[in-house]
N, C-alpha and C positions, 0 to 999 in steps of 0.2 A: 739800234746802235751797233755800229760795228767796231767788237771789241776782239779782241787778240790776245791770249791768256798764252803767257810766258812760262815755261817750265824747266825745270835741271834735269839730270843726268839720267836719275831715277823717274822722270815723267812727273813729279810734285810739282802741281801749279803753284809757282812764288810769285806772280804779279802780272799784270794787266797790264797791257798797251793799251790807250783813247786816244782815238784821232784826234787831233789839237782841233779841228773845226765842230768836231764834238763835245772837248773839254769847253771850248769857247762859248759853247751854248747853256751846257752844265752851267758854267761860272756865271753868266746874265738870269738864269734863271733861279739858284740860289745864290742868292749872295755871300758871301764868305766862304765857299764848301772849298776855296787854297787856300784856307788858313790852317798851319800849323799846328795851333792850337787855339785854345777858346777862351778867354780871358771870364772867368768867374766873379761876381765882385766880392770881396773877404765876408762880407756879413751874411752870402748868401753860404758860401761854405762854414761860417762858422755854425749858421743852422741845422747844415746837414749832420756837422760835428757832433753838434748836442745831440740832435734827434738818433744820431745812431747809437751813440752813448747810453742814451735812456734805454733806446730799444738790446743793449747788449747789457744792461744792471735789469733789467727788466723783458724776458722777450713772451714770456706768457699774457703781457698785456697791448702787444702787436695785436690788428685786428686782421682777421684774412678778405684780401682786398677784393674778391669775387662778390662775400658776401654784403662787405662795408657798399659794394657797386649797389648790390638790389636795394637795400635800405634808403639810400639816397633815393636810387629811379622811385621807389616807392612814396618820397616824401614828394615829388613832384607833381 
């Protein structure tokens, strides 16, 4: 990929040029990746609402996700 990293005054890279026959390939191969944003549907953020809820009245009962990983491979 031949990208072009665009800088200010100070040399801090602020943004990236993409070839448009590049971007054009990006875009066929994921679908949506110009979209703006990501349309969530309400019930799944109301999920996450609760679940963080719980885990913010309660964070000693979070499990650490390293170990919850072996416990699964192990049930397999």
């Amino acid at each position: 990929m031949n990208l072009q990293y665009i800088s200010d005054s100070t040399g801090k890279t602020t943004g990236v040029f993409i070839p448009i026959s590049e971007w054009n390939e990006l875009k066929a191969k994921y679908k949506g990746i110009d979209q703006e944003q990501i349309d969530i549907p309400d019930g799944q953020m109301n999920e996450v609402r609760e679940r963080l809820g719980e885990y913010k009245n309660n964070p000693d009962q979070g499990l650490d996700f390293d170990k919850a990983m072996d416990d699964l491979e192990k049930e397999l």
